[in-house]
C-alpha positions in Angstrom: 0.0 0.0 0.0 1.2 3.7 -0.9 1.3 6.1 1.7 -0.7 9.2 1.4 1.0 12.0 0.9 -0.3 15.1 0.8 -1.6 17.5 -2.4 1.2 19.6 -3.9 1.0 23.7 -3.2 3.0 24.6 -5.9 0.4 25.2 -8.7 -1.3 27.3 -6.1 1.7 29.2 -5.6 1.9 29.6 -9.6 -1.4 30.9 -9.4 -1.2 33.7 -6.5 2.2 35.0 -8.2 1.0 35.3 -11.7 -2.5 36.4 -10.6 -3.1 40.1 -9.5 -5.8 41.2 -6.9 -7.6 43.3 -9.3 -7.6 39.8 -11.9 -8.6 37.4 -9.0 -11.8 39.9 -8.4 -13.0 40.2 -11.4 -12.5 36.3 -12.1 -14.5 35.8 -9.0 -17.3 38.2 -10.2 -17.5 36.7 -13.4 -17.7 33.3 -11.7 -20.5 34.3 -9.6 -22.0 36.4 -12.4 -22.1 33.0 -14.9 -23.8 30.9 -11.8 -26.2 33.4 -11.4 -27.2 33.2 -15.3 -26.8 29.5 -14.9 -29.7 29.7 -11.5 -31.9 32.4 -12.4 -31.6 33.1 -16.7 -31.0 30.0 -18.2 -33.4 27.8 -17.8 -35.6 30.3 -20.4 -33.0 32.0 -22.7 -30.7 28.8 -22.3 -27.4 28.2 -22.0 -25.9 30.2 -24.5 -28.4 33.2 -24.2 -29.8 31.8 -27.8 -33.8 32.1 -26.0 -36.7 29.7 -27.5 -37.7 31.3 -30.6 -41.2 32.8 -30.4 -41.5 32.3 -26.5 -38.0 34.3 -25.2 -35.9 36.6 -26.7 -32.4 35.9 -27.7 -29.4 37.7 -25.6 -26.7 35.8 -27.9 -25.3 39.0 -30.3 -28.3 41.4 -29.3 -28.2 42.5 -25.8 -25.5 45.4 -26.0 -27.5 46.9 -28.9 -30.3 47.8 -26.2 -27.5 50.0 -24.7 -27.1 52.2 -27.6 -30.6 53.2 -27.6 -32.7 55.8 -25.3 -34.3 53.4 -22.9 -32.7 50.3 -23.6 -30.6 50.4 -20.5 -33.3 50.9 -18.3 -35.4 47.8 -20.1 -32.8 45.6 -19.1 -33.1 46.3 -16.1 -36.9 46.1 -16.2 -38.3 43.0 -18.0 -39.9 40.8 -15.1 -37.2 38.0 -15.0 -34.6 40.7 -14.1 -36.2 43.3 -12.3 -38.4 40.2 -9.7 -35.6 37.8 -10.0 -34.7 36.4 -6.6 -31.8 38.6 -6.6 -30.0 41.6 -4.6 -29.7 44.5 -6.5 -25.5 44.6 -6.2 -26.2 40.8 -7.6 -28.1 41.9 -10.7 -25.8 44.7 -11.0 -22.9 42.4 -11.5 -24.9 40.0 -13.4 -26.0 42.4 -15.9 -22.2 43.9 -16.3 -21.0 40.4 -16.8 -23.8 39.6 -19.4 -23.8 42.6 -21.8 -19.9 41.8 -22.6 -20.4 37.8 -22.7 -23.1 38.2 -24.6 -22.1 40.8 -27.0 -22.4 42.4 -29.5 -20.1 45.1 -28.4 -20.1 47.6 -25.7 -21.1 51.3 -26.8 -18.6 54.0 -26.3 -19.0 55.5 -22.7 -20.8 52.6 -21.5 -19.9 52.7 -17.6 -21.4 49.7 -15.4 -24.6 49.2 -13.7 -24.6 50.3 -10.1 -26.2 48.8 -7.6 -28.4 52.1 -6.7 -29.5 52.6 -10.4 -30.9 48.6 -10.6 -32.4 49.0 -7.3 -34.1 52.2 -8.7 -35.1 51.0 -11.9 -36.6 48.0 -10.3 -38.5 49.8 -8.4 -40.6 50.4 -11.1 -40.7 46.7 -13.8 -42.5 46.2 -16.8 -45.8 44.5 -16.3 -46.0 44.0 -19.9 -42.4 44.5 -21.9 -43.4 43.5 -25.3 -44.3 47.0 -26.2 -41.6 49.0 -24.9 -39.5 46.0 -26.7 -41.1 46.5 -30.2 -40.1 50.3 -29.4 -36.4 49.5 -28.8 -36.0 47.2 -31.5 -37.3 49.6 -34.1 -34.8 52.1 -32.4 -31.9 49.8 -32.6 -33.0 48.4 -36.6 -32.9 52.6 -37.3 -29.0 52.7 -35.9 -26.2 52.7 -38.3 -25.0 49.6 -39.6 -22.2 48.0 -37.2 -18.7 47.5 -39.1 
């Protein structure tokens, strides 16, 4: 019989020289972020944010465009899933800042993060019925130049 012996520290090590504080926080965000999407977005616009078509809109290549347009930040914010989900607000915050870059497309100049005081204010006051205000947006963000 072997004797046990026990795990090596060195790859740990590795990790906490090559690895700043600022990197090692936002890797934990992100981490917590993605198993929020995973508990509480998922299980209706899927895994990769692709939606079910006719039932719930995609995020996959469409979400940041809601950002270029007069209202669209606040709708994020807004639609019912987000704005009742069983979340604090610094938790959507975070969520919502992690899923605007993962799912893309990109980012519009000046965008600055959600804050945890702007979500709680904005869901203070949620869509009871988004489709509207979405057919607005997305006539807004069909009238926007053409991405390069």
């Amino acid at each position: 019989m072997r004797p046990v012996r026990a795990p090596s520290t060195g790859w740990l090590a590795l990790v906490l020289a090559t690895t700043t504080p600022a990197q090692a926080a936002d890797s934990a965000a992100a981490h917590r972020a993605w198993v929020d999407y995973a508990l509480h977005c998922q299980g209706c616009h899927l895994p990769g944010g692709e939606g079910m078509a006719g039932k719930v809109p995609a995020m996959r290549g469409a979400l940041a465009d809601f950002l270029k347009v007069p209202g669209g930040r606040e709708y994020l914010v807004q639609v019912p899933g987000v704005a009742t989900a069983k979340l604090s607000d610094a938790d959507v915050a975070r969520l919502l800042n992690w899923l605007v870059r993962a799912m893309g497309p990109d980012l519009p100049a000046g965008f600055h993060d959600y804050q945890t005081a702007e979500v709680a204010t904005l869901r203070a006051h949620w869509l009871r019925s988004p489709g509207p205000v979405r057919k607005d947006l997305l006539a807004a963000i069909a009238a926007l130049p053409a991405r390069r």
